[in-house]
Phi, psi and omega in degrees: 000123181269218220259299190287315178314305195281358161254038154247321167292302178290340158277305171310329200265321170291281220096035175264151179293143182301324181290347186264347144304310183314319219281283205316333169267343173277337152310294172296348165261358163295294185277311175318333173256359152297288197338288172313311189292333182290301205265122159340303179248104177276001191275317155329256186004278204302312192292349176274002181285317196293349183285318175315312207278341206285313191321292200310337201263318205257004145306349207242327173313000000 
């Protein structure tokens, strides 16, 4: 899935403007790559991502 797919997707399952997806995913891969890039220990990094993704996932409950 590429970049427009996967924010065609995500506006269709929210019911978000598409364009307020592009900003909002384009954000969230901004700051995921400041992490990673910033943190010292990357195996830190991925576990504070998988946290972000768990908060996002079970937030949708």
């Amino acid at each position: 899935m590429n970049n427009r797919e996967t924010v065609e997707k995500v506006s269709e399952l929210s019911g978000v403007h598409l364009d307020d997806c592009q900003k909002v995913l384009n954000a969230f891969e901004e700051v995921l790559s400041d992490e990673l890039s910033n943190s010292k220990d990357v195996g830190r990094a991925f576990d504070k991502v998988i946290k972000v993704m768990d908060f996002l996932k079970n937030k949708k409950r």
